[in-house]
SEKOL-131937 format. One record per residue (C-alpha): x, y, z; residue in one letter. Coordinates in Angstrom, 2 decimals. Each point is the difference from the previous one (the first is absolute). Layout:
% SEKOL-131937
<node><xx>X</xx><yy>Y</yy><zz>Z</zz><r>a</r></node>
...
END
This chain:
% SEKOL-131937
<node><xx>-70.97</xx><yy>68.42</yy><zz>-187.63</zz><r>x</r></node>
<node><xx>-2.04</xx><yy>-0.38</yy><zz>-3.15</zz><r>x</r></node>
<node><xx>-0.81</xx><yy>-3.67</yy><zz>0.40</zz><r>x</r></node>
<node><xx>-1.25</xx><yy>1.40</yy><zz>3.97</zz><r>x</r></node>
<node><xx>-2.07</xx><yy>2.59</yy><zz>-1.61</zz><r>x</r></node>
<node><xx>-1.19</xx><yy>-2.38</yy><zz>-2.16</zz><r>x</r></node>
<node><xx>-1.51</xx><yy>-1.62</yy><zz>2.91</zz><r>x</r></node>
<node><xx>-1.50</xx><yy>2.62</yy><zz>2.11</zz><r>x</r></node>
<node><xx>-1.63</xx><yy>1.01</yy><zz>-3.33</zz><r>x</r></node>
<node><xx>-1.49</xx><yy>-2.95</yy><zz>-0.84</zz><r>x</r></node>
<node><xx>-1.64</xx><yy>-0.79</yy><zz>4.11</zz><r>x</r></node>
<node><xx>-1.13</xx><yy>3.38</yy><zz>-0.56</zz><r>x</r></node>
<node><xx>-2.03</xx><yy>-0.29</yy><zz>-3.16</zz><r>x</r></node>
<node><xx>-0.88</xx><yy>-3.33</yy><zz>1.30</zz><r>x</r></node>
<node><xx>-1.27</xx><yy>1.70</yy><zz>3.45</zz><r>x</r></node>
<node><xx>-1.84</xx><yy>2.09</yy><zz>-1.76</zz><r>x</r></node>
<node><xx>-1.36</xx><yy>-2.36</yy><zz>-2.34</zz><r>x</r></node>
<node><xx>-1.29</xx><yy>-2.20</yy><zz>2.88</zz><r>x</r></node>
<node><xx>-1.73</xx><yy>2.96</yy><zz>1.36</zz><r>x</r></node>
<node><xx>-1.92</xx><yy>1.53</yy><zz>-2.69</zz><r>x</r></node>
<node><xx>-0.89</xx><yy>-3.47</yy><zz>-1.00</zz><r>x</r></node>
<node><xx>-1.24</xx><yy>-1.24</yy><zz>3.11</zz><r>x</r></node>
<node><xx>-1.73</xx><yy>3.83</yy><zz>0.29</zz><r>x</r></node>
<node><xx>-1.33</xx><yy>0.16</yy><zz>-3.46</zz><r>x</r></node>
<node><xx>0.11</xx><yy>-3.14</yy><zz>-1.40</zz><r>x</r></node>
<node><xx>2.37</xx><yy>-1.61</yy><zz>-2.80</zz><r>x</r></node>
<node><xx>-1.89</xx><yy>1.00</yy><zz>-3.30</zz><r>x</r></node>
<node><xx>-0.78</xx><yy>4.02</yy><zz>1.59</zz><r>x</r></node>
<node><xx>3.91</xx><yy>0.46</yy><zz>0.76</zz><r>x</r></node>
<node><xx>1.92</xx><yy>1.53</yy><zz>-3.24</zz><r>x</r></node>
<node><xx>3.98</xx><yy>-0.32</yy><zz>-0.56</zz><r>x</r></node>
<node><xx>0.18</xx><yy>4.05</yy><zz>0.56</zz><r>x</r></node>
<node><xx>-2.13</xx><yy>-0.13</yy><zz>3.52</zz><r>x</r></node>
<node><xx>2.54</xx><yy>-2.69</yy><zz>1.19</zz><r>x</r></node>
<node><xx>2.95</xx><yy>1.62</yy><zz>-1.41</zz><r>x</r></node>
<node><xx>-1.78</xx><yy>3.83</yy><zz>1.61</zz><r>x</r></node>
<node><xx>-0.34</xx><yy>-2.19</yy><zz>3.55</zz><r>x</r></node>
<node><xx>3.67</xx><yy>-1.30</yy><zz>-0.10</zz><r>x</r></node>
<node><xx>1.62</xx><yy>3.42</yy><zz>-0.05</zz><r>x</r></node>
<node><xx>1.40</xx><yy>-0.73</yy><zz>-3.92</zz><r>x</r></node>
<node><xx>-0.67</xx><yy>0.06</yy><zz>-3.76</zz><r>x</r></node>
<node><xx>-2.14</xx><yy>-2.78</yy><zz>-1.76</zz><r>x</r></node>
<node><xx>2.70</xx><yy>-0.24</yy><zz>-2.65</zz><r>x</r></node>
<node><xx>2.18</xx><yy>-1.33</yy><zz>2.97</zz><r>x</r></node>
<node><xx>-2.66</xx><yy>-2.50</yy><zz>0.94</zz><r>x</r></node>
<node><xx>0.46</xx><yy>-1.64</yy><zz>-3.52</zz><r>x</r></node>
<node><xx>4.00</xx><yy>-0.30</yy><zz>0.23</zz><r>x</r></node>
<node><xx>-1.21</xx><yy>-2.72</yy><zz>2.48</zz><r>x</r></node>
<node><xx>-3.59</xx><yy>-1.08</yy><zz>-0.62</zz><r>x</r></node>
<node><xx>-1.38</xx><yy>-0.97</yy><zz>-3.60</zz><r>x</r></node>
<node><xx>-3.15</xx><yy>0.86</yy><zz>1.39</zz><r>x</r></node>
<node><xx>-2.33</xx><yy>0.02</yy><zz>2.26</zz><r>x</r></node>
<node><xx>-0.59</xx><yy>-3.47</yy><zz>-0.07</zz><r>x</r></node>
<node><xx>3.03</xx><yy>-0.90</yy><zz>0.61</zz><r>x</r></node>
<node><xx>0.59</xx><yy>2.56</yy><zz>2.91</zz><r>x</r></node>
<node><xx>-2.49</xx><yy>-1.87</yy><zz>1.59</zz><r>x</r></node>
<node><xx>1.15</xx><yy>-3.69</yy><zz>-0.39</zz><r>x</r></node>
<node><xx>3.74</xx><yy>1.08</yy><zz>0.78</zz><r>x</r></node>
<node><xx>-1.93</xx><yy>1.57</yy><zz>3.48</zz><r>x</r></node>
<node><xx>-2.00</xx><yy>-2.92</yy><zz>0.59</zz><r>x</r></node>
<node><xx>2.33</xx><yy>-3.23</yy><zz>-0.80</zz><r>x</r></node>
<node><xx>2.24</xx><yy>0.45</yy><zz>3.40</zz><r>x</r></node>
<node><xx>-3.29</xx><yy>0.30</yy><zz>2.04</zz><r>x</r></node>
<node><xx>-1.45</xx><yy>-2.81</yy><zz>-1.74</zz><r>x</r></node>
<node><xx>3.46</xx><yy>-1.66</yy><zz>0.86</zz><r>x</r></node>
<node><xx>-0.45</xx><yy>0.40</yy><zz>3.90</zz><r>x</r></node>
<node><xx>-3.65</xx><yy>-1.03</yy><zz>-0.17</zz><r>x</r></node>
<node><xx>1.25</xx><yy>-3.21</yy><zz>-1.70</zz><r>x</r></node>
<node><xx>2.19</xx><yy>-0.01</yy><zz>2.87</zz><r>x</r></node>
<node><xx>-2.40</xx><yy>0.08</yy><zz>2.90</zz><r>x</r></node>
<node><xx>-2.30</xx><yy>-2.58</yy><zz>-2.12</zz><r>x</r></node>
<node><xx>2.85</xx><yy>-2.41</yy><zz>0.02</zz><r>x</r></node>
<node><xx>0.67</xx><yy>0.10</yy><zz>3.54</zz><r>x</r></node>
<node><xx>-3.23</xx><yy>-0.38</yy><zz>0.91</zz><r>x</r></node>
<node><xx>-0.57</xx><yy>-2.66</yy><zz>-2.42</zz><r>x</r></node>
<node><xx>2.84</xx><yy>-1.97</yy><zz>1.73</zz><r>x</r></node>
<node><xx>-0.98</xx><yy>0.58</yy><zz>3.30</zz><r>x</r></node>
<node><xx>-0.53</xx><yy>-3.81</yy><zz>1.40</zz><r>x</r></node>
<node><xx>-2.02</xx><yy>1.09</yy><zz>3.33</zz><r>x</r></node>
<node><xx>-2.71</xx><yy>1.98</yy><zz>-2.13</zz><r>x</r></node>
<node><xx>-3.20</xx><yy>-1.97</yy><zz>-0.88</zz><r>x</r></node>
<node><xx>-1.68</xx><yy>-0.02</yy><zz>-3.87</zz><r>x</r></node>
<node><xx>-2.95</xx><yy>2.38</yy><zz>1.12</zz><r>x</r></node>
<node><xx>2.70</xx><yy>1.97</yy><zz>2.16</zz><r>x</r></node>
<node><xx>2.74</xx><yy>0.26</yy><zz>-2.80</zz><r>x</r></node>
<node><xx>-2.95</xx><yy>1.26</yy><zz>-2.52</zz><r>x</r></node>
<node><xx>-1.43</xx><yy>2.88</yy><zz>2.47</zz><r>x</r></node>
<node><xx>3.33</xx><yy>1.09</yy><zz>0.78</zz><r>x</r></node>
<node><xx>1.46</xx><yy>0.01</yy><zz>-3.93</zz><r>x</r></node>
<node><xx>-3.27</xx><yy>1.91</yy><zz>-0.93</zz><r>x</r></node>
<node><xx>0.37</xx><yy>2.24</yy><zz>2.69</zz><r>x</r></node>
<node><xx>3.43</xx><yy>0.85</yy><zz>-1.33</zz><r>x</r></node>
<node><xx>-0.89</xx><yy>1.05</yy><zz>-3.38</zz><r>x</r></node>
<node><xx>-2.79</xx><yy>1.74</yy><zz>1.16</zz><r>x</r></node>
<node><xx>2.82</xx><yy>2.41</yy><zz>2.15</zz><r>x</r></node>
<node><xx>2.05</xx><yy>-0.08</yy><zz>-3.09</zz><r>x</r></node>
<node><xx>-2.45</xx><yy>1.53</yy><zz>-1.81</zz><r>x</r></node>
<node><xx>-0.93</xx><yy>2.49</yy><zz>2.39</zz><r>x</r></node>
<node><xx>3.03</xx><yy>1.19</yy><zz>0.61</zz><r>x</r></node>
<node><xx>1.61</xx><yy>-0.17</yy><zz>-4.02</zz><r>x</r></node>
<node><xx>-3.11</xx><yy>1.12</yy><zz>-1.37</zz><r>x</r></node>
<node><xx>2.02</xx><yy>0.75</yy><zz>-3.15</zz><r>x</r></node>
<node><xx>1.18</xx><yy>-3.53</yy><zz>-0.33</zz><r>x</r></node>
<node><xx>-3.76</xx><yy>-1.30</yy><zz>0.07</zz><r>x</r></node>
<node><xx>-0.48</xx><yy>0.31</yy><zz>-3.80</zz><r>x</r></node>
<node><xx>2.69</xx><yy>-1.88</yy><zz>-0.62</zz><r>x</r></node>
<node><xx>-0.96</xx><yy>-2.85</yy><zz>2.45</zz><r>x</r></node>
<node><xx>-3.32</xx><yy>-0.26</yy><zz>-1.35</zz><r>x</r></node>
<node><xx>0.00</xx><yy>1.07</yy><zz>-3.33</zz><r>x</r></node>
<node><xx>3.69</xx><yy>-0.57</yy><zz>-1.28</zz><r>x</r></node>
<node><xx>2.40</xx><yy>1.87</yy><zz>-1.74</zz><r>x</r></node>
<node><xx>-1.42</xx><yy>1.72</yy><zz>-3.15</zz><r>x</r></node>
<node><xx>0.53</xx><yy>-1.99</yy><zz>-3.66</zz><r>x</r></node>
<node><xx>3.09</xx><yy>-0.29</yy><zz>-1.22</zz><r>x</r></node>
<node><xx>0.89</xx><yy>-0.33</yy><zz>-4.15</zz><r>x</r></node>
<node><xx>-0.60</xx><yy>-3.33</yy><zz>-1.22</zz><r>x</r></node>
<node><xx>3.99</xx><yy>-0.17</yy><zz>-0.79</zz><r>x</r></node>
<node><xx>0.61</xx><yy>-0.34</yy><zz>3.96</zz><r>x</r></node>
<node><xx>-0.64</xx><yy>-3.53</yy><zz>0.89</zz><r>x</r></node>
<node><xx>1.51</xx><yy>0.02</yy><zz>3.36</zz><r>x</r></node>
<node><xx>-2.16</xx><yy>1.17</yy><zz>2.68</zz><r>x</r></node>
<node><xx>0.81</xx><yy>3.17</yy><zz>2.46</zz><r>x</r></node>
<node><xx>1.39</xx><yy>-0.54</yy><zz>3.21</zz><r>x</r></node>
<node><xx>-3.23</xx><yy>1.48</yy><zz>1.25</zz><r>x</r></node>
<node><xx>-2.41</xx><yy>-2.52</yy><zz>-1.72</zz><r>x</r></node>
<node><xx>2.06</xx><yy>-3.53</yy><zz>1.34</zz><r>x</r></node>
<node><xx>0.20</xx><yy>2.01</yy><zz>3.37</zz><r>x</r></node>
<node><xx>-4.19</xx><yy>-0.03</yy><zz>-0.16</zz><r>x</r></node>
<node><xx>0.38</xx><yy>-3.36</yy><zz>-1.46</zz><r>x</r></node>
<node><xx>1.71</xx><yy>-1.50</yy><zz>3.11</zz><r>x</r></node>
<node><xx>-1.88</xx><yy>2.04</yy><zz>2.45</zz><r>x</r></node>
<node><xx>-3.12</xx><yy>-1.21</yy><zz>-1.38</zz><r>x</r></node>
<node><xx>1.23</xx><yy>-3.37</yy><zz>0.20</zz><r>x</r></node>
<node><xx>0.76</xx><yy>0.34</yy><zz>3.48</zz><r>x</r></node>
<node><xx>-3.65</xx><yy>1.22</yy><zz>0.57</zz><r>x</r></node>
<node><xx>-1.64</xx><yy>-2.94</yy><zz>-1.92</zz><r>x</r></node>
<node><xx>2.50</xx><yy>-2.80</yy><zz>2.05</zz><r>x</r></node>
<node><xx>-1.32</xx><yy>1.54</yy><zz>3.17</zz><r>x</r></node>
<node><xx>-3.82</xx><yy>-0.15</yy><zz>-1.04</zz><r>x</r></node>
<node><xx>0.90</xx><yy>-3.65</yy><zz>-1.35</zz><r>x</r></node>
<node><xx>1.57</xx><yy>-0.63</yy><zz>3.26</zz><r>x</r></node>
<node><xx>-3.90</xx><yy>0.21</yy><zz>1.91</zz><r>x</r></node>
<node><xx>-1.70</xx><yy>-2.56</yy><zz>-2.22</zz><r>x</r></node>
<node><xx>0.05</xx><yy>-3.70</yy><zz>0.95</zz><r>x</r></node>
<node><xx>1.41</xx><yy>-2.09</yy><zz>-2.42</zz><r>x</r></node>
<node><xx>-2.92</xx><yy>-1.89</yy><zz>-1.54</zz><r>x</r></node>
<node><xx>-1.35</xx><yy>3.53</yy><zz>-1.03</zz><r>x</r></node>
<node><xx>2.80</xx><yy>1.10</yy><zz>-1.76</zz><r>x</r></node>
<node><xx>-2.25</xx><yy>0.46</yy><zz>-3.41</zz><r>x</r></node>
<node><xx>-1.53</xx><yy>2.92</yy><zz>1.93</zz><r>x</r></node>
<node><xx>3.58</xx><yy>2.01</yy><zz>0.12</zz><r>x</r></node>
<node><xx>-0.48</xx><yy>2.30</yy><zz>-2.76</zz><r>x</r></node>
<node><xx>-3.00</xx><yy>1.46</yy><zz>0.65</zz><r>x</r></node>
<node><xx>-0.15</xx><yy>0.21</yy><zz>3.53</zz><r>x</r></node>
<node><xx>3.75</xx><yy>1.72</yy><zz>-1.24</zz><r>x</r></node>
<node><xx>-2.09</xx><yy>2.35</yy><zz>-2.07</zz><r>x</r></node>
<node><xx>-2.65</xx><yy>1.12</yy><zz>2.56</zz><r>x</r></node>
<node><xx>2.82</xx><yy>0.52</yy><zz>2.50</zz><r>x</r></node>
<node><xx>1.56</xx><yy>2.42</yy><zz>-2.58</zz><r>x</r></node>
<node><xx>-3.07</xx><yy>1.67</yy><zz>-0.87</zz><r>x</r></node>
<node><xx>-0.55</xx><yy>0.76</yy><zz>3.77</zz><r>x</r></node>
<node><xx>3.52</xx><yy>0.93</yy><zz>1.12</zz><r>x</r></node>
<node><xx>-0.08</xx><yy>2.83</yy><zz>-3.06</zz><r>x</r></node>
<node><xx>-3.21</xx><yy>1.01</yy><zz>0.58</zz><r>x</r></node>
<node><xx>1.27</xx><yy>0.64</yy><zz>3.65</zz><r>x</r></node>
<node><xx>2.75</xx><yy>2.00</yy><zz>-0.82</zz><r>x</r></node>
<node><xx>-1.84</xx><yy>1.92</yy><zz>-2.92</zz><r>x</r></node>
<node><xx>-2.24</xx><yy>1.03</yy><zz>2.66</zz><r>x</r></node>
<node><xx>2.47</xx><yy>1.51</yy><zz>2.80</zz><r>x</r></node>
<node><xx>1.79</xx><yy>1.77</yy><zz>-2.69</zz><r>x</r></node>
<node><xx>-2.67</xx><yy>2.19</yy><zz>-0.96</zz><r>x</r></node>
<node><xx>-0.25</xx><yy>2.42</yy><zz>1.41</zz><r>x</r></node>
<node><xx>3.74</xx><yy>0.37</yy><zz>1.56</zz><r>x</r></node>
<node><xx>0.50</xx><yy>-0.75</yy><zz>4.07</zz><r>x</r></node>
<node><xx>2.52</xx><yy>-0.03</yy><zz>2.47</zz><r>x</r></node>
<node><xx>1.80</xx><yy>-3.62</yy><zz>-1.23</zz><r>x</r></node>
<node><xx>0.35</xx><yy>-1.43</yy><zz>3.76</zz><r>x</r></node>
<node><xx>-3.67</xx><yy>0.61</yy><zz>1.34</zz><r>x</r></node>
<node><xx>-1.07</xx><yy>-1.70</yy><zz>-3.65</zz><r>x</r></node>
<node><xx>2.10</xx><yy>-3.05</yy><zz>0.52</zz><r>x</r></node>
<node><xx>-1.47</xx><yy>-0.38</yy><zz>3.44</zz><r>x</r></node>
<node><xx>-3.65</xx><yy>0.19</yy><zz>-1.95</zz><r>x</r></node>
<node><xx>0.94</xx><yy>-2.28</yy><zz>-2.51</zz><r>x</r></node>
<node><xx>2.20</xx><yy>-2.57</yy><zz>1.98</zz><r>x</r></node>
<node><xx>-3.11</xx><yy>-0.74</yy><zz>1.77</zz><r>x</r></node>
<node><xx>-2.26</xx><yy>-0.49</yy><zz>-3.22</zz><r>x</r></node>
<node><xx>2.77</xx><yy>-2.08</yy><zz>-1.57</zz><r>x</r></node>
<node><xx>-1.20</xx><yy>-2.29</yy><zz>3.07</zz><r>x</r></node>
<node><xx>-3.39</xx><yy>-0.07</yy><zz>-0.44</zz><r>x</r></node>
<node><xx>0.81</xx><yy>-0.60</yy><zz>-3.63</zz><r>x</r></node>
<node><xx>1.77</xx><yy>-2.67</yy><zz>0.46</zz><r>x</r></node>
<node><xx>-2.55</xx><yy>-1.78</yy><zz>2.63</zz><r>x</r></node>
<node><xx>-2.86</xx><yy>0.45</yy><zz>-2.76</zz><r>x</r></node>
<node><xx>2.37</xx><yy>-0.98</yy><zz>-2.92</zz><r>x</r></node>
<node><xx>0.89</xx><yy>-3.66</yy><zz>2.13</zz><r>x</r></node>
<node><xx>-2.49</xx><yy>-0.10</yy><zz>2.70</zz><r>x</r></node>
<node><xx>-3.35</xx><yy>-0.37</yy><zz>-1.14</zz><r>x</r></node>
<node><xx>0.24</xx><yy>-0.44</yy><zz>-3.44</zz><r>x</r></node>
<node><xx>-1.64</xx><yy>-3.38</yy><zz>-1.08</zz><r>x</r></node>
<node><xx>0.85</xx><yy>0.14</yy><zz>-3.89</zz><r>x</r></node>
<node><xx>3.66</xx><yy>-1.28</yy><zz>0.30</zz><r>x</r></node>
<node><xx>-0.73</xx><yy>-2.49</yy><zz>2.49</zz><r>x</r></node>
<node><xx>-0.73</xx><yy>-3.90</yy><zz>-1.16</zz><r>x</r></node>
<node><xx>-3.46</xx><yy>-0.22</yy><zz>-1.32</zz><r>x</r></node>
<node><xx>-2.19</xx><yy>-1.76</yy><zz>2.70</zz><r>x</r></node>
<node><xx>-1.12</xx><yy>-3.42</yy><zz>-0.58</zz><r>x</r></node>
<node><xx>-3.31</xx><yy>0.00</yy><zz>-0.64</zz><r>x</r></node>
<node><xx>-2.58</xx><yy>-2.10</yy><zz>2.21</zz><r>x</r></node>
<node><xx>-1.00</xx><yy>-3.57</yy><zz>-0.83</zz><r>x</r></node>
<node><xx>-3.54</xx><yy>-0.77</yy><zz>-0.04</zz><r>x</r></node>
<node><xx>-0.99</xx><yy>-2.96</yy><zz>1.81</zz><r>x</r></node>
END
């Protein structure tokens, strides 16, 4: 019975959590506001949080788990073209961050510091690690071979746009499914621009001979 209680108290501190950060923001939430939301005392909060730091990573590292997930697959999928795998893959962690607003600080900013005595890295930052490399193999994935010295920074730009994109939708708050729709079809365009018509990572152009 206790270890059950347990349980229901944590999903509901955790509920509540997600809520008043995805309402409020992370850094406007207090300990007492969640603990006030949840229905308990913020003393209990601590018996299983050491703050609220780590509330949040212990919320966000089994969502980040399923979005690794869903990368993977789609990462695997033989039928899927580059360009196709890379809209799709964006698309995804767009929706993930839509819908787990809470969990988009961790994605994108990490886990707060730990002490310098901890050398081993939270789950939570090689969960970004790996999802990031997933993201990175699937912009790699659209660039011809011979212009593979172009990777990184065309890696960069695609970063800088696909947070940019999501910075945008999440301020101010909307309904998660009509935003996806919104952004699933700028992810697109994004894309197109990004390895369409760009010239500066394709092979320099021979210059003319003069006769």
């Amino acid at each position: 019975m206790r270890v059950s209680k347990g349980i229901v108290t944590k999903k509901n501190i955790e509920d509540a959590a997600g809520k008043l950060f995805s309402s409020q923001g992370f850094n406007r939430v207090t300990m007492r506001e969640i603990a006030k939301e949840a229905g308990c005392s913020h003393t209990l909060i601590y018996m299983y949080y050491k703050d609220k730091e780590d509330l949040l990573r212990q919320m966000a590292c089994p969502l980040l788990e399923q979005l690794e997930a869903e990368l993977e697959e789609l990462m695997a999928d033989p039928v899927l073209s580059a360009t196709e795998r890379l809209r799709l893959v964006s698309t995804e962690v767009v929706a993930f961050c839509l819908f787990q607003r809470s969990a988009t600080m961790i994605l994108f900013q990490g886990a707060p510091p730990k002490p310098a005595a901890e050398e081993e890295p939270e789950e939570c930052d090689k969960l970004r690690g790996r999802i990031f490399s997933r993201l990175r193999e699937a912009v790699i994935g659209c660039l011809p071979a011979k212009r593979m010295d172009a990777a990184q920074t065309l890696y960069r730009i695609y970063l800088f746009m696909l947070h940019g994109m999501i910075m945008n939708f999440l301020d101010p708050p909307g309904n998660p499914k009509e935003q996806v729709q919104r952004a699933s079809r700028l992810v697109d365009r994004c894309v197109e621009i990004l390895l369409g018509d760009t010239e500066w990572y394709r092979p320099s152009r021979e210059k003319p001979q003069l006769s």
